[in-house]
Residue, then its C-alpha position, 0 to 999 in steps of 0.5 A: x097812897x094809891x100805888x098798888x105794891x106786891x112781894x115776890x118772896x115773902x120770907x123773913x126779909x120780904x115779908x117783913x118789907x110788906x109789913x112795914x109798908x102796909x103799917x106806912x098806908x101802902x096798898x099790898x095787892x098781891x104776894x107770892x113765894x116759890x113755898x105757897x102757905x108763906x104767901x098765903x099767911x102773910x096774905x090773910x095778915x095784911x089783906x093781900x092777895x096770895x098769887x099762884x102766878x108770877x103773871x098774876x102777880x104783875x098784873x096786879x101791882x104797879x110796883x114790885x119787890x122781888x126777895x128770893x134767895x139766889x141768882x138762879x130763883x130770880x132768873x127763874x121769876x123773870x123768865x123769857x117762858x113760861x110763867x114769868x114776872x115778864x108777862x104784862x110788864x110793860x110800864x111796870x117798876x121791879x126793885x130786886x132786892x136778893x143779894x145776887x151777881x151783878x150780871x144777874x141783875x143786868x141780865x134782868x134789866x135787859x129782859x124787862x126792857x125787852x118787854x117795857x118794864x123797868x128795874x131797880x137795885x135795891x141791895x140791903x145791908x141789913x137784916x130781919x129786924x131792920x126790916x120789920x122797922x124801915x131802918x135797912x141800909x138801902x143801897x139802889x142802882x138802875x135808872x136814876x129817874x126811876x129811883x127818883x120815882x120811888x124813892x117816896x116808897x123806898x124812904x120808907x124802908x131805910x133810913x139810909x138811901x143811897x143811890x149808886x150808880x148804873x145796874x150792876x153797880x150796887x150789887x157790887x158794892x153790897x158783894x164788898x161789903x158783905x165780904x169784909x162783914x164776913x171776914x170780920x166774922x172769921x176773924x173775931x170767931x177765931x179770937x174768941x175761940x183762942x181766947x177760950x183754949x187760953x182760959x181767958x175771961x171771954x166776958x173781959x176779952x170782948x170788953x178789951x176788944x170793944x176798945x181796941x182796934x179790934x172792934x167792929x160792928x160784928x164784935x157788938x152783933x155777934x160776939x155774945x153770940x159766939x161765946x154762947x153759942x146762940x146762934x138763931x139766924x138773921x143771916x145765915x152761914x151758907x148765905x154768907x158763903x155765897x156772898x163772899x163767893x161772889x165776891x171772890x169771883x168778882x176779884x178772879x174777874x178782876x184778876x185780883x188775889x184775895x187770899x184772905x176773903x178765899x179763906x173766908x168763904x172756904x170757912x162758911x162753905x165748911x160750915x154749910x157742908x157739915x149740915x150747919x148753913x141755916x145757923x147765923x153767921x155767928x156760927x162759924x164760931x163752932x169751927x174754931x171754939x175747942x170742943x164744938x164741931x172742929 
């Protein structure tokens, strides 16, 4: 396997990416990330090179994985001065992994094509562990040819692929999809804690909720969590308050009210501003069990 991969943001999503494809025979040229030593240990672990530019970083892969945090570190890495992903980018393949907006995304395309590279989607539904295993729940927008192109690499972090449609579009659909997650959350951390004030068997109650129409995926990854409150993160509060803040402002774009993913995100913004963002999700928890942060 000759083509030469490199990770810009090498936290616990990115990082655990390069691992995966290394362990697939992949050559893992060059990592960077915004916090130096994150680079520099992944870097000694899989036998990369820890870049200090981002032109360092291009100039040294063929293909290129960005995982940073928000709308404004990826503009950042793909800016039109100074060091950028952009310098060198001609013929060169970027997969933008981040959840952002979905202008972002096409703002980025069209920068990269100013200079001849190309972009790619590649929105996650999943989280660290999925990650380390090549099990994410891929979903990818952009040039369907260039998705054709590495898909053979993509394959190899998820065993769920799918194609979308054209830039823009998979960030969409990754915004409703971690708006409904994250209303689920709400909804289950509020049956939970009224359970609790009832004096109900919380143990029981889950069961109960397993069979019923209150089930949900959320129940099975964080509904134990919740009743004990442990909360280590795989996906945190205050990422779940810009997610579902995308999604709301998606719905104003639209015209569209959505009154109870509003509430949502008001629930993980409270949550991040009481100090609690870098919890799990789970955590929303505290807002509604008697006794905790309330």
């Amino acid at each position: 396997m000759s083509q030469k991969i490199a990770f810009v943001g090498t936290g616990r999503m990115g990082g655990n990416m390069a691992r995966r494809l290394k362990d697939c025979g992949y050559q893992i040229t060059a990592v960077y990330d915004a916090h130096a030593p994150l680079a520099e240990a992944l870097a000694t672990e899989i036998g990369a090179r820890a870049c200090r530019s981002l032109a360092e970083v291009t100039a040294a892969a063929e293909l290129i994985f960005t995982v940073v945090t928000d709308d404004a570190a990826q503009l950042k890495v793909f800016a039109e001065t100074g060091d950028s992903l952009l310098i060198g980018a001609s013929g060169k393949i970027f997969v933008n992994c981040a959840t952002l907006t979905p202008k972002v995304h096409v703002e980025v395309e069209r920068r990269a094509q100013r200079v001849g590279g190309i972009t790619l989607e590649g929105c996650m539904a999943s989280s660290i562990p999925q990650a380390r295993n090549g099990t994410l729940y891929l979903m990818c927008a952009g040039d369907r040819s260039t998705f054709d192109k590495v898909r053979p690499v993509l394959e190899k972090l998820s065993t769920a692929l799918r194609y979308i449609g054209p830039t823009g579009s998979a960030a969409q659909v990754k915004a409703l999809v971690n708006m409904v997650m994250n209303i689920n959350t709400a909804g289950l951390a509020e049956g939970l804690g009224l359970g609790q004030a009832l004096g109900l068997d919380l143990d029981m109650l889950r069961e109960v909720f397993s069979q019923t129409g209150a089930n949900s995926q959320v129940l099975k990854t964080d509904g134990e969590d919740m009743q004990n409150r442990a909360h280590d993160c795989y996906f945190s509060a205050s990422h779940a308050a810009k997610d579902s803040g995308i999604a709301c402002q998606l719905a104003v774009d639209c015209q569209l009210n959505l009154p109870v993913a509003k509430v949502t995100q008001a629930q993980f913004a409270r949550l991040t501003d009481l100090g609690l963002g870098g919890l799990d999700k789970s955590g929303i928890a505290e807002l509604t069990f008697r006794g905790r942060h309330s």
